[in-house]
N, C-alpha and C positions, 0 to 999 in steps of 0.2 A: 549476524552480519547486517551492519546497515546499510543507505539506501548508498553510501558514498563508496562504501566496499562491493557490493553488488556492482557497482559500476565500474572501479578499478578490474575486478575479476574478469568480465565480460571483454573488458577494454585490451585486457591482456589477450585473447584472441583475437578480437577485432576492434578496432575503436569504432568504425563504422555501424557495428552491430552495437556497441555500448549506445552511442548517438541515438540510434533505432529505438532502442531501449526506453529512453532518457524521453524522445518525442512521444511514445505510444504512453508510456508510465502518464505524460502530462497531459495528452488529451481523454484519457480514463478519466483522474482528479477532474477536470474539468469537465465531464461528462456528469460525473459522480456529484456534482456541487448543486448543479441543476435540480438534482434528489435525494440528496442525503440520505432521505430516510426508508429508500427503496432497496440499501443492505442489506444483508445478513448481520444478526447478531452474533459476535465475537464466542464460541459454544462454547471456550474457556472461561471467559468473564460473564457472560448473560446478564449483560448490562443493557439498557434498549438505547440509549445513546452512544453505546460504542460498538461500531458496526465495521462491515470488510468486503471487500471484491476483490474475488482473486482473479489475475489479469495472468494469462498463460500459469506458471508456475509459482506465480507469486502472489502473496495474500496483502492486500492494501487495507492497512487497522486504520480509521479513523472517530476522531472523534465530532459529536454534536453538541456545543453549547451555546445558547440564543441564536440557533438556528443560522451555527454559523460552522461550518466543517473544517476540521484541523485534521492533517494527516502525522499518523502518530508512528507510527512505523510501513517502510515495505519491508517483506521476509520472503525467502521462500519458504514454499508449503511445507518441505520438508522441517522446517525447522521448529524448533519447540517456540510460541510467547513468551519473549522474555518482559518482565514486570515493567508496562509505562511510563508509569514515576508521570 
């Protein structure tokens, strides 16, 4: 499930609550930018530039290149890593 389906799904209970969602997701990222490299390492990949915070239920993959943070998927926790690309 992506970050756009996560939001649909939500949306369809509450859109209010998707919004919610959508503001906390972005000021995480924006918290997270400030320190990239104070993540956890990704325990599937053990890669030291691809790191995650999980924000309630949800795991935030991103990644670090010239110390610049891209987020590369949201998931829930539940769900398996599907491959990057």
């Amino acid at each position: 499930m992506i970050f756009e389906d996560i939001i649909s799904y939500i949306s369809m209970d509450s859109e209010e609550n998707a919004r919610l969602f959508v503001s906390r997701i972005i000021d995480s990222v924006e918290t997270m930018a400030l320190f990239p490299y104070s993540g956890r390492i990704v325990p599937e990949l053990n890669n030291e530039l691809i790191k995650e915070k999980v924000f309630n239920n949800y795991r935030i993959i991103y990644r670090i290149k010239d110390n610049v943070m891209e987020v590369a998927r949201v998931l829930h926790s539940a769900r398996e890593l599907p491959e990057l690309g």
